[in-house]
C-alpha positions as CSV (number, residue, x, y, z in Angstrom):
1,X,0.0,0.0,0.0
2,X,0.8,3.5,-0.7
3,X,2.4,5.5,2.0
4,X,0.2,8.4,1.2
5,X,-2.9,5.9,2.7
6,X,-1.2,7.3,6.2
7,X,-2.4,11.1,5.5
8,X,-5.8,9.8,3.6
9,X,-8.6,7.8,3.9
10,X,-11.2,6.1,1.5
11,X,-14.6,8.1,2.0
12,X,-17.1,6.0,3.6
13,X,-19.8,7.8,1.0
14,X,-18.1,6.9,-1.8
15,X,-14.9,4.9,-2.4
16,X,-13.6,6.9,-5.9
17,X,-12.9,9.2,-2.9
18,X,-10.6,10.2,-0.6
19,X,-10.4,12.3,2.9
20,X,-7.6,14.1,4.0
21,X,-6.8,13.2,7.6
22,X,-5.6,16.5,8.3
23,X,-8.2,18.9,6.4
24,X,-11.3,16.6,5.8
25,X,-10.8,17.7,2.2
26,X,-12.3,15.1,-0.3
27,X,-10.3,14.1,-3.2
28,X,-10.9,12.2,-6.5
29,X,-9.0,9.1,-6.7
30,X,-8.7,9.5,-10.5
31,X,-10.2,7.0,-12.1
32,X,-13.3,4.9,-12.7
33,X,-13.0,2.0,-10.8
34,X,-10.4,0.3,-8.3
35,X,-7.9,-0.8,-11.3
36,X,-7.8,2.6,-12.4
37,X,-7.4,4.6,-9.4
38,X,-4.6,7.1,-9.0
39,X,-3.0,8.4,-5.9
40,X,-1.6,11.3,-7.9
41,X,-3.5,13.7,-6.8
42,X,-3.8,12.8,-3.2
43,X,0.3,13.6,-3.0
44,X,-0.5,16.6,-5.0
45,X,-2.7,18.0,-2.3
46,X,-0.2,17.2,0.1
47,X,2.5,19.4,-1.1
48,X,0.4,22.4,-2.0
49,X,-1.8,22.2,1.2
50,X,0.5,20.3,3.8
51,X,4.7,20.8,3.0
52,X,5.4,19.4,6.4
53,X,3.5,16.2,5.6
54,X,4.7,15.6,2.3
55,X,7.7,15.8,3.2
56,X,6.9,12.9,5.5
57,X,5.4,11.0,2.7
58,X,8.6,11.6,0.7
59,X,10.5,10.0,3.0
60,X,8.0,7.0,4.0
61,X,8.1,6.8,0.3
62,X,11.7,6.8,-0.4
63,X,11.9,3.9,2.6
64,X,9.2,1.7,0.8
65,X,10.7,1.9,-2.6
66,X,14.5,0.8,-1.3
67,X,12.9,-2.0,0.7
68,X,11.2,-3.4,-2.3
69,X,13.8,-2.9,-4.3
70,X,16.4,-4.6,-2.2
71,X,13.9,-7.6,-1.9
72,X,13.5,-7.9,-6.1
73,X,17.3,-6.4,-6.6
74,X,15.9,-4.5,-9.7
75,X,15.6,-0.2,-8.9
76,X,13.1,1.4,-7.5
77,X,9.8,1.0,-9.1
78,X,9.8,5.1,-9.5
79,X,12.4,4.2,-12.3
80,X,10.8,1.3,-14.4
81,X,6.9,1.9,-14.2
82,X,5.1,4.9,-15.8
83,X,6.2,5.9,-19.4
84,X,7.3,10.1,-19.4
85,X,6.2,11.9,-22.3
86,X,9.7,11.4,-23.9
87,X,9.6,7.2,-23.4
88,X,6.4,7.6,-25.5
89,X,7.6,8.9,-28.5
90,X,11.2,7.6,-28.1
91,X,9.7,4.5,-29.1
92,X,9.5,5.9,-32.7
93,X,13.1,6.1,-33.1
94,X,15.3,4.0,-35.3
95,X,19.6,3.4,-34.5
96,X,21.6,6.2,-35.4
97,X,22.5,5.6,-39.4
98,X,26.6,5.5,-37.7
99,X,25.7,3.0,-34.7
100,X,27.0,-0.9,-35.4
101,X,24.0,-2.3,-35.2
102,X,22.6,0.2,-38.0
103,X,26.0,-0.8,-40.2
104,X,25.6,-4.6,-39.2
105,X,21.5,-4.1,-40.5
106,X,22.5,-2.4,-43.8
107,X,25.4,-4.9,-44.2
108,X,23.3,-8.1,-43.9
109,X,20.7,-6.3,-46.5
110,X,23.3,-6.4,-49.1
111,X,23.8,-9.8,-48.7
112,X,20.4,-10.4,-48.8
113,X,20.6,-8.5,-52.8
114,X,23.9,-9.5,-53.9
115,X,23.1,-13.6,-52.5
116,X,19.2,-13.7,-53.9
117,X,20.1,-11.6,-56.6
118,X,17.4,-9.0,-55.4
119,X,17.0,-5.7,-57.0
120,X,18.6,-2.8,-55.3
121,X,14.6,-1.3,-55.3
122,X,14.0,-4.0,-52.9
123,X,14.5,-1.3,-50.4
124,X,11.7,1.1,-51.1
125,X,9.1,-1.6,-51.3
126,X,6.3,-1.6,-48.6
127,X,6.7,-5.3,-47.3
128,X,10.3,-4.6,-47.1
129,X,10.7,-1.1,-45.5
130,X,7.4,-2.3,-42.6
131,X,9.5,-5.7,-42.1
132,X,12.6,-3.8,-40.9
133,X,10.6,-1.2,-38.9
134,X,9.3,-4.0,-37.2
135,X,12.7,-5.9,-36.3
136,X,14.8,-2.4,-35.9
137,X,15.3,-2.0,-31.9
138,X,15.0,1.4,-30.9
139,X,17.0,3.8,-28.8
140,X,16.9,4.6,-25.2
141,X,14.9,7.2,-24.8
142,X,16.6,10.9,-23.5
143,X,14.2,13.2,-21.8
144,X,16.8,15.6,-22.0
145,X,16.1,16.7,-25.8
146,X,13.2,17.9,-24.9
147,X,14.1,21.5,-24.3
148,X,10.2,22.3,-23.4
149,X,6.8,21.5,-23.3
150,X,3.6,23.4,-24.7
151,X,0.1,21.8,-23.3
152,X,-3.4,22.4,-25.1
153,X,-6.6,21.7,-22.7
154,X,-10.4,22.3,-22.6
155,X,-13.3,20.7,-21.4
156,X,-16.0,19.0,-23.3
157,X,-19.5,17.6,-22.9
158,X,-21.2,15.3,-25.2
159,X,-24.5,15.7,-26.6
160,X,-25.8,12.5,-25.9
161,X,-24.5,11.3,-23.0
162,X,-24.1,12.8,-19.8
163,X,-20.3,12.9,-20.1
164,X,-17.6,15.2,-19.3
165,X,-14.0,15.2,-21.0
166,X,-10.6,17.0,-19.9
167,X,-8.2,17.2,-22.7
168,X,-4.3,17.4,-22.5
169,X,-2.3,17.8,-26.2
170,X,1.7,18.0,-25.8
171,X,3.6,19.5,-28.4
172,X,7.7,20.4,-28.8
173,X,10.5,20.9,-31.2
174,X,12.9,17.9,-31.4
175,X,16.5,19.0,-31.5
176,X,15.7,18.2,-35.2
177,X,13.6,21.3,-35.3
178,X,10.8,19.4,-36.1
179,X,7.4,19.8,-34.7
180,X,6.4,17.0,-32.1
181,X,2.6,16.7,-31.0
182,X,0.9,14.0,-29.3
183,X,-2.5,13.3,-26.7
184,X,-1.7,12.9,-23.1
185,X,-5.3,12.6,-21.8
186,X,-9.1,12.9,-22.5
187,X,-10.5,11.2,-19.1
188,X,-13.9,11.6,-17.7
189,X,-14.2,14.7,-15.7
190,X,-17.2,14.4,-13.0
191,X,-18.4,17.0,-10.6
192,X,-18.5,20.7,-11.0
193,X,-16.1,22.1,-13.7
194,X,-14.4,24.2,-10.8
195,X,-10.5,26.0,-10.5
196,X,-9.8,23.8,-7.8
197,X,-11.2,20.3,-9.7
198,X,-9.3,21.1,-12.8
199,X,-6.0,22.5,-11.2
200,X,-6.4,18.8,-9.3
201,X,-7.0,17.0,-12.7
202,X,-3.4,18.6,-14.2
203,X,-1.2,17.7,-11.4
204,X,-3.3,13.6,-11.7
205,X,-1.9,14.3,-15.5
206,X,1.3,15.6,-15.1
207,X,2.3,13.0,-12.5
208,X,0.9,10.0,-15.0
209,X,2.9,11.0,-17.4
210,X,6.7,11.8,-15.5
211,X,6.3,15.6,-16.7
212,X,9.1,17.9,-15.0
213,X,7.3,20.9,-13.8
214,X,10.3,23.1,-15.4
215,X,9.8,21.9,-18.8
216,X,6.3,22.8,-18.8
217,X,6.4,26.3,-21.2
218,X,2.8,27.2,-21.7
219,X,-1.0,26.0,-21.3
220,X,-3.0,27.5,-23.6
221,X,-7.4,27.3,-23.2
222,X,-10.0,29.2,-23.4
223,X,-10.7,32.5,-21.8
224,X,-13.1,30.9,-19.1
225,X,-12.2,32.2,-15.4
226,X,-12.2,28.3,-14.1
227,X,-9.5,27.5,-16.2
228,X,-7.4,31.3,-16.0
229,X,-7.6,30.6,-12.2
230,X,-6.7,27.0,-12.3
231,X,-3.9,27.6,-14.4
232,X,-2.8,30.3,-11.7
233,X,-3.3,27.6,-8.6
234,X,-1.2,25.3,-10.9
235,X,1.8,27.8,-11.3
236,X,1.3,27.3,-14.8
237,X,1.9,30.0,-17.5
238,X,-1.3,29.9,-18.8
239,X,-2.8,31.6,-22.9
240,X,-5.8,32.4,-23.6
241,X,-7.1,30.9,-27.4
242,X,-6.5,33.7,-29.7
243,X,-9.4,31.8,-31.6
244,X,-11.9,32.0,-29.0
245,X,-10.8,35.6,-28.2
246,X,-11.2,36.5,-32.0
247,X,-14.6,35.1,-31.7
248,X,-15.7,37.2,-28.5
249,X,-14.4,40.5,-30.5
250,X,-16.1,39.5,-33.7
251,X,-19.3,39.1,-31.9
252,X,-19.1,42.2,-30.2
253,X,-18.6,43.7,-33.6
254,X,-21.4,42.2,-35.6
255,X,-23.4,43.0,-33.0
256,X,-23.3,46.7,-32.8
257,X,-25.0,47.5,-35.8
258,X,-28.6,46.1,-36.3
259,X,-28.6,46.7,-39.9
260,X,-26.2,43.5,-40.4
261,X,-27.9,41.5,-37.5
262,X,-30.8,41.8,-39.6
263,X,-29.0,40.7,-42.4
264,X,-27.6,37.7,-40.3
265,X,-31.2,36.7,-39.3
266,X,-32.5,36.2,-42.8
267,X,-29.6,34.4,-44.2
268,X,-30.4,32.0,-41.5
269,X,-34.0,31.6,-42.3
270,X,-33.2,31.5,-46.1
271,X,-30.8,28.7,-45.3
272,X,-32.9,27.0,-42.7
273,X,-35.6,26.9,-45.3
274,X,-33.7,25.2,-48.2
275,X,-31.8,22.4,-45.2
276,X,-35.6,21.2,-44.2
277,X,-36.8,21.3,-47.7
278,X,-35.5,18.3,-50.1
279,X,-38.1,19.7,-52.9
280,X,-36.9,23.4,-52.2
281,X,-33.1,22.3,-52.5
282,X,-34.2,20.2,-56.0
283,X,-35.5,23.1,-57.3
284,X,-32.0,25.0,-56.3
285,X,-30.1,22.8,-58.0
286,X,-32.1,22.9,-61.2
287,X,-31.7,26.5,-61.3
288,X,-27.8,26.3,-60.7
289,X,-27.3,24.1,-63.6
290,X,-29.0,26.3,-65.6
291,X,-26.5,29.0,-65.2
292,X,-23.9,26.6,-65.1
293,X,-23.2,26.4,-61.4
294,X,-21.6,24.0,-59.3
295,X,-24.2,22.6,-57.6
296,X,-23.8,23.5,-53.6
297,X,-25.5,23.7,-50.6
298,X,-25.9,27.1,-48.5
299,X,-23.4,27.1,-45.2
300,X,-25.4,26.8,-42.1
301,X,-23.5,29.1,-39.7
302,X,-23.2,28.1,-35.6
303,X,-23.3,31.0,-32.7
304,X,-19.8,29.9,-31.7
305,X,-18.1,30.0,-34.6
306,X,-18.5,33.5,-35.8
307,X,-16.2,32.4,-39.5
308,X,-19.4,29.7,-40.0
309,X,-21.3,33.1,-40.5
310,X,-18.9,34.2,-42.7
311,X,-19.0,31.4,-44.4
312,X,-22.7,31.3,-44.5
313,X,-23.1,34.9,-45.8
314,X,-20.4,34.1,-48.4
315,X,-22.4,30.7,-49.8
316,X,-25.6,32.8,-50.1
317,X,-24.0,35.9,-52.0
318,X,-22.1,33.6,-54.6
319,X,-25.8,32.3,-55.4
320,X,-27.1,36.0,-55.4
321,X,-28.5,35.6,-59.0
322,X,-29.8,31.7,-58.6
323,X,-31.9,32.7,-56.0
324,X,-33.4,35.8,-57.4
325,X,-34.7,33.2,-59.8
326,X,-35.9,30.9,-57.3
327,X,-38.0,33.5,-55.8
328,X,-39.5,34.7,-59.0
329,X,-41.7,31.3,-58.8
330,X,-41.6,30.0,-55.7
331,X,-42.0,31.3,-52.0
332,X,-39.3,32.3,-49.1
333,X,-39.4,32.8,-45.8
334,X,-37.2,35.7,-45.9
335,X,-35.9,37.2,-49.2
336,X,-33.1,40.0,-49.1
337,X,-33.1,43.9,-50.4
338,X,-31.0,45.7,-52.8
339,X,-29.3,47.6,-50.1
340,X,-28.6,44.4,-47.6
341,X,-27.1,42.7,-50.8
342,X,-25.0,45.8,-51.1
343,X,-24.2,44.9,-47.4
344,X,-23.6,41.6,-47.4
345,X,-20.8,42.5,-50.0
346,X,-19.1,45.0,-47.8
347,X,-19.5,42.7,-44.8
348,X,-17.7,40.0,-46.2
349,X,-15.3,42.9,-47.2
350,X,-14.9,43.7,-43.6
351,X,-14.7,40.0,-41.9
352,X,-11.8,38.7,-45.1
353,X,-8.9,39.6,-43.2
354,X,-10.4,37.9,-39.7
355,X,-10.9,34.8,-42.1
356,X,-7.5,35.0,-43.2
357,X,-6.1,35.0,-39.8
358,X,-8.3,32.3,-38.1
359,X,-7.0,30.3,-40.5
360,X,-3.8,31.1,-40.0
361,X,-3.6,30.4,-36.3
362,X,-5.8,27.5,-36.6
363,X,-2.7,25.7,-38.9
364,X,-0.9,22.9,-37.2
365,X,2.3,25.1,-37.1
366,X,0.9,28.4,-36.1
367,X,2.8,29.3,-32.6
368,X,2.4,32.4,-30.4
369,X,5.1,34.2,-32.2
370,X,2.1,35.6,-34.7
371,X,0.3,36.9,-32.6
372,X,1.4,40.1,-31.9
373,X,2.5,40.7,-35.5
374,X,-0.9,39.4,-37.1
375,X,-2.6,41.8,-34.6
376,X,-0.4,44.4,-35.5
377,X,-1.5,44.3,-39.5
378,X,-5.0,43.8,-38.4
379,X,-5.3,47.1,-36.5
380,X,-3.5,49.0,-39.1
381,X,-5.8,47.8,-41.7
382,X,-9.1,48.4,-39.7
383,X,-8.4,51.9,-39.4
384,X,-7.8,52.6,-43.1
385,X,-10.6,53.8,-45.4
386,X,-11.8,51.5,-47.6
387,X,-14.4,51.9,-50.5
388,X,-16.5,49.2,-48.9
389,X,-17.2,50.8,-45.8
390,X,-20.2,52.2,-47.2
391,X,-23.0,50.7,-44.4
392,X,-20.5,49.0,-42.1
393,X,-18.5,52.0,-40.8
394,X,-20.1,51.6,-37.2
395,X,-19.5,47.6,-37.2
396,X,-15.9,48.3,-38.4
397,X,-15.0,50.8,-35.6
398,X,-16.7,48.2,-33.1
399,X,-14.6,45.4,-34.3
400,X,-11.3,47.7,-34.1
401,X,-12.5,48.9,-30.2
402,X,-12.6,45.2,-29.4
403,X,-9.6,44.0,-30.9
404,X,-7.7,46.6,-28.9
405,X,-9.6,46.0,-25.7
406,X,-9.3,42.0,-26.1
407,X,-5.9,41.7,-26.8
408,X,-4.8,45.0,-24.7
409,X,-2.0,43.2,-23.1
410,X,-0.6,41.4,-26.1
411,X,2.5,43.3,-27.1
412,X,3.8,43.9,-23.7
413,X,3.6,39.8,-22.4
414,X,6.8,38.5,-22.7
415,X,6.1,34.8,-23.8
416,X,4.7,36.7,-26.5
417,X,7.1,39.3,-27.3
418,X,10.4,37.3,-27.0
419,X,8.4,34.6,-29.4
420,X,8.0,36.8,-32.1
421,X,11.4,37.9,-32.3
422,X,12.9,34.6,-32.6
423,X,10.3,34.2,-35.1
424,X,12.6,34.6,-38.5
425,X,9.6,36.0,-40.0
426,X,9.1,38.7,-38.0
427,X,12.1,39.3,-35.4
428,X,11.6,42.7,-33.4
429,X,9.8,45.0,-36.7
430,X,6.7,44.5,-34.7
431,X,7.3,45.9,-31.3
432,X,7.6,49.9,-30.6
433,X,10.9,51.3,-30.0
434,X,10.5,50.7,-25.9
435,X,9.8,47.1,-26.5
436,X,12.3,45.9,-28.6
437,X,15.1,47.4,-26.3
438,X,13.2,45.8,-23.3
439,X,12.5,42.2,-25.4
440,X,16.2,42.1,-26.3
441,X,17.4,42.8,-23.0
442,X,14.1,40.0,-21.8
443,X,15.9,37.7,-24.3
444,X,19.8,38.2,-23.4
445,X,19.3,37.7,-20.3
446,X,18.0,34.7,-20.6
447,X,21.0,33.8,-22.7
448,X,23.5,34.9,-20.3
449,X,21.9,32.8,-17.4
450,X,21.9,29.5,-19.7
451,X,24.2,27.0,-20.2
452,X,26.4,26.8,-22.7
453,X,24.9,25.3,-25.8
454,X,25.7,22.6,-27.9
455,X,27.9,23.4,-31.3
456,X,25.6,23.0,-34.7
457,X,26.8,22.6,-38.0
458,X,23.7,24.1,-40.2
459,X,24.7,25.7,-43.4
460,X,23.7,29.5,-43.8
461,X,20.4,30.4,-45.3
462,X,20.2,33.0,-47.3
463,X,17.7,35.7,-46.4
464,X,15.1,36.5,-49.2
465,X,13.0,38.8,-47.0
466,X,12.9,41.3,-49.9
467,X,10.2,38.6,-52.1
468,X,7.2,39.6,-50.9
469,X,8.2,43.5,-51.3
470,X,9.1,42.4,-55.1
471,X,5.7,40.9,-55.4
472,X,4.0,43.6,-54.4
473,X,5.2,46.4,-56.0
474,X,4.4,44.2,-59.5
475,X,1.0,43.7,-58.2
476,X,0.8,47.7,-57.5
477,X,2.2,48.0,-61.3
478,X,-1.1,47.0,-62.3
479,X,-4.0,49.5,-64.0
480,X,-7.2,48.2,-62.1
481,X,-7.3,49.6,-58.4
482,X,-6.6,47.0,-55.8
483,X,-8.1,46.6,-52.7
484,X,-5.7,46.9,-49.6
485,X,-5.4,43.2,-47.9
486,X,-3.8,42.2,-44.3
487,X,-0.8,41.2,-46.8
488,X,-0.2,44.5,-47.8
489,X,0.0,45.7,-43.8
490,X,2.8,43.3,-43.1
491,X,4.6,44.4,-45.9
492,X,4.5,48.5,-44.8
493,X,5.4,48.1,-41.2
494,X,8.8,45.9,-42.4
495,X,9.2,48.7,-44.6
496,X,8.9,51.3,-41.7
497,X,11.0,49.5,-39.4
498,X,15.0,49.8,-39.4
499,X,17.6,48.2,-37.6
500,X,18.2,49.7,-34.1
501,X,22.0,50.5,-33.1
502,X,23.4,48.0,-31.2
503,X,26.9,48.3,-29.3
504,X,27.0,44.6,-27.5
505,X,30.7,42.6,-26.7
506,X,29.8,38.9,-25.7
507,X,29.3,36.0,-28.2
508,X,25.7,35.5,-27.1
509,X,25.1,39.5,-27.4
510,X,26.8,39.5,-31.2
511,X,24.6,36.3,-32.2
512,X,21.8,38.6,-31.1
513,X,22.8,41.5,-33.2
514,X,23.6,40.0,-36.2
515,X,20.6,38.2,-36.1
516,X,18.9,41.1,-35.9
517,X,20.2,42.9,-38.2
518,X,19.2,40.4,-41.1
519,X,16.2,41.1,-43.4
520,X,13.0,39.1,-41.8
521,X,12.4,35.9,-44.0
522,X,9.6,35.5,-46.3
523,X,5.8,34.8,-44.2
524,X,5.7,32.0,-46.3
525,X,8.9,30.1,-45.2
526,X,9.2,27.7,-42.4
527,X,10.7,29.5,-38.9
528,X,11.8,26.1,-37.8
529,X,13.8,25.5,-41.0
530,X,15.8,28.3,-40.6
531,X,16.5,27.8,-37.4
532,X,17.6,23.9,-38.2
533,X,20.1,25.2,-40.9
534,X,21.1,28.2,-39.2
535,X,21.8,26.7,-35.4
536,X,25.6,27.1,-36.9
537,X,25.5,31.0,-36.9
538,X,23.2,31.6,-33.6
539,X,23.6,28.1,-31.1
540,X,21.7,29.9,-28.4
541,X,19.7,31.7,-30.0
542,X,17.9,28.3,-32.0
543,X,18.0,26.5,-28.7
544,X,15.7,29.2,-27.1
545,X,13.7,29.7,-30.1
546,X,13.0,25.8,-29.7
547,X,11.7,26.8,-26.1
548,X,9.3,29.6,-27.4
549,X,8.0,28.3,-30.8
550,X,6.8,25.3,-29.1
551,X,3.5,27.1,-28.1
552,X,0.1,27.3,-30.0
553,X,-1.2,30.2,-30.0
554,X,-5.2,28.4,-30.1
555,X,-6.1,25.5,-28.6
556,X,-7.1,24.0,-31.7
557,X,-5.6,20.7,-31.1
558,X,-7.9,20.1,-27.9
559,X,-10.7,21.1,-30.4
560,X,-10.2,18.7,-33.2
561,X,-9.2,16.0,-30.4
562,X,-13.2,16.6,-29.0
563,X,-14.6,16.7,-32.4
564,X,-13.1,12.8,-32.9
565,X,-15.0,12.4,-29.5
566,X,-18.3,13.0,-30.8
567,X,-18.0,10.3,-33.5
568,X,-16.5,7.9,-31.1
569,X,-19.3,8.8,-28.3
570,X,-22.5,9.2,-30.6
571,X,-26.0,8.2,-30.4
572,X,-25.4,4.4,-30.9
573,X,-22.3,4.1,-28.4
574,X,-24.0,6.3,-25.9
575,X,-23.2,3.9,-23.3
576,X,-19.8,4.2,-23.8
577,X,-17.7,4.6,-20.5
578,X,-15.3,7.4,-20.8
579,X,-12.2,5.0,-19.9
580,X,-13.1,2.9,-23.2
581,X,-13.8,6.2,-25.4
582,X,-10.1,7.8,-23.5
583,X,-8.3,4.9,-24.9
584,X,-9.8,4.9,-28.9
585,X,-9.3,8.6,-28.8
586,X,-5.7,7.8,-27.6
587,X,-4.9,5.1,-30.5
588,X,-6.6,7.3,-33.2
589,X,-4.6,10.5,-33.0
590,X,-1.4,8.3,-31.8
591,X,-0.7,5.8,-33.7
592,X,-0.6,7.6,-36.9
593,X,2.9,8.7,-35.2
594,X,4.3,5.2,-35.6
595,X,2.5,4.3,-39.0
596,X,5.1,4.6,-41.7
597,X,3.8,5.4,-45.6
């Protein structure tokens, strides 16, 4: 038995329980039934609540594990049991291509060619390459490549059960500077959804899964207060979804002027008419081929997803002249004016460049390094005139008010801040003059307090920061006027930004400047690729940049992770347990990782 059991009880109510013997606070065990049970969170509670007994425990602890260990002679079962994030993947890995036992490999394959008289494309076949994954050993694993850890969480509840979810989604950079993500956890999450419950519910995860507490970089969730203030009983650096903060502003905007409410209404009844209508969508598509139309159904939009309006305005004013035909013969519920078509135009005019960037953020790669900049070009371009503000003047000042209220604190967090300027795309032609001195001082600091870092041998790439300006200045070349796009923002505030004088001695502070003092790299190009073949020129600087790229900047992952939930717990598995459903969800977006094409 677990020498926690000596500061705990099991509740006499019910037995997934436990009482503290020193606070009477009750505690989930962790799991679902007796073979799942955790004591994680019990020894939690006794280091945040009770130092002087946990330090007790520790030692009780310590005692036990030596005792048994000196009975089996085999260590302590602290160092054989639960896999760390690290053993996970490290499980992936092949020998080193310069190990003997990767030379011995490729030298019996030869013989296997030259004996059989095999052709050398024997190699590339499917049989052949899943054969050697399967006999190929892999290495030990080293938790010490892991430079840090970014976390993605939320909270879901299914539709048709009564079921509760917590996610956790881990992603880093390998010392590859490639991308790493996988899912931690989707367990069952009972009770009230409160700081305390959840805070409770991380440490259970952490402590599953091995994670150092010093490796963990970031949580990012939603902007609920539960989860801001269990993130802050946690000690962890929590983010707030830039998604889900987008949507809040975007609302706030749409909102303020009736005129496009109204709007909104009606395209929802037009659509609404034609989804619960087969014979009304028939007739649709009879007049679409007539014009010689793709044949396409209208976009039904969702209250929290404000793009899904976009999207839904957007499918109804590309069939503008099929269904002025439809209602020549046959009946609406709602039919629009000249004016709101006029409208619809310049709101879709107005939302583009909010489109653009929840796209952007909701990619796979996207990390909190764009969000100040993407802000930064969004702001600028919401308080330019535009021909198209004609009718949505009031909406457009509305959504500019909330962006800046929303995100009010974004350029001066330093996650945020030092991210972006070991972004390669964007580096410190972002930040006012007073943050880039205080963000380089932020980051050499850092640099100077770090140990010294390993020596790379990455060729130089060649800046070609000066494309997109190219590009543009052809496309101003042109006769027809052109509308003024987010693109167009990013490329003026490069162009107003020049490198500030630096004066700095050590080798840390030079890789600084003269990374600097480069030309930012293309939008389009990969951060992490630069930094894998330019770790030569700037060691430290590519090691911290694998610290602070490593975070999302949405909690997308957690999102899409759910939305497999609801097709693995629907209405004919709605008796599901969530311990069954945690483990399919935990295959299906993991073993991809080990699936070779």
């Amino acid at each position: 038995m677990s020498a926690v059991w000596k500061h705990f009880k099991v509740s006499e109510k019910d037995a997934k329980t436990a009482v503290c013997k020193h606070c009477s606070a009750e505690l989930s065990r962790g799991g679902a039934s007796a073979k799942t049970y955790s004591t994680s969170s019990l020894i939690y509670h006794l280091k945040s609540r009770h130092p002087e007994h946990h330090a007790e425990y520790e030692k009780d602890a310590a005692a036990a594990a030596a005792t048994a260990a000196a009975k089996r002679k085999v260590p302590p079962p602290s160092l054989t049991h639960t896999p760390s994030v690290a053993d996970f993947l490290e499980k992936a890995k092949k020998f080193t291509s310069d190990s003997a036992k990767a030379k011995g490999i490729t030298k019996k394959i030869m013989e296997f060619i030259a004996l059989d008289d095999q052709p050398f494309s024997v190699v590339e076949d499917v049989g052949f390459r899943r054969l050697i994954d399967h006999i190929e050993p892999v290495t030990p694993c080293q938790v010490d490549d892991i430079a840090a850890l970014s976390f993605t969480t939320d909270i879901w509840s299914s539709d048709v059960s009564p079921t509760s979810m917590l996610s956790l989604t881990v992603q880093w950079i390998d010392t590859d500077f490639k991308l790493k993500k996988i899912v931690l956890h989707s367990q069952e999450f009972r009770g009230s959804h409160t700081a305390v419950a959840i805070s409770e519910a991380f440490a259970n995860m952490f402590d599953t899964w091995r994670i150092d507490r010093s490796k963990v970089h970031a949580v990012v969730s939603d902007n609920a207060r539960n989860m801001a203030k269990a993130m802050e009983d946690s000690n962890l650096k929590g983010i707030r979804c830039m998604a889900h903060t987008i949507q809040l502003a975007v609302n706030e905007g749409l909102l303020s002027q009736r005129s496009i409410a109204d709007v909104i209404a009606i395209g929802r009844k037009i659509v609404g008419h034609f989804k619960h209508s087969p014979l009304a969508y028939a007739r649709l598509q009879s007049i679409q081929e007539q014009f010689g139309m793709p044949q396409k159904r209208f976009q039904q939009d969702v209250s929290t997803r404000w793009n899904s309006t976009y999207y839904m305005l957007e499918s109804l004013f590309a069939q503008k002249r099929v269904l002025a035909t439809y209602i020549a013969d046959h009946d609406l519920p709602a039919t629009f004016t000249a004016y709101q078509w006029v409208l619809i135009e310049n709101v879709l005019s107005l939302l583009a460049p909010f489109e653009q960037i929840t796209k952007e953020i909701s990619s796979s790669d996207a990390s909190v390094a764009d969000i100040i900049p993407l802000l930064a070009a969004l702001k600028r371009l919401l308080n330019k005139e535009a021909e198209t503000d004609h009718g949505v003047k009031t909406t457009k000042s509305a959504l500019l008010e909330a962006v800046s209220t929303r995100f009010s604190q974004a350029d001066s967090e330093p996650l945020y801040c030092i991210a972006t300027v070991l972004d390669p795309r964007y580096k410190d032609h972002y930040l006012d003059e007073g943050k880039k001195l205080h963000t380089r001082e932020m980051i050499q600091a850092e640099l100077d307090l770090g140990k010294p870092l390993g020596d790379g041998d990455g060729q130089v790439m060649h800046s070609a920061g000066d494309e997109n300006s190219a590009e543009s200045k052809r496309a101003r070349t042109a006769d027809e006027p052109r509308t003024v796009s987010l693109s167009d923002m990013f490329d003026e505030i490069l162009q107003e930004n020049t490198p500030f004088g630096r004066q700095r001695t050590s080798s840390t502070a030079q890789q600084l400047d003269s990374y600097l003092s480069e030309v930012p790299i293309p939008r389009s190009n990969n951060p992490l690729e630069f930094w894998r073949t330019n770790q030569g020129r700037f060691p430290d600087l590519a090691q911290m940049a694998r610290r602070y790229l490593s975070a999302p900047c949405t909690s997308t992952d957690s999102e899409r992770l759910f939305s497999a939930a609801s097709h693995i717990i629907d209405e004919k598995r709605n008796r599901l347990s969530c311990e069954k459903a945690e483990k399919l969800l935990f295959i299906k977006k993991n073993l991809p990782l080990f699936l070779k094409k």
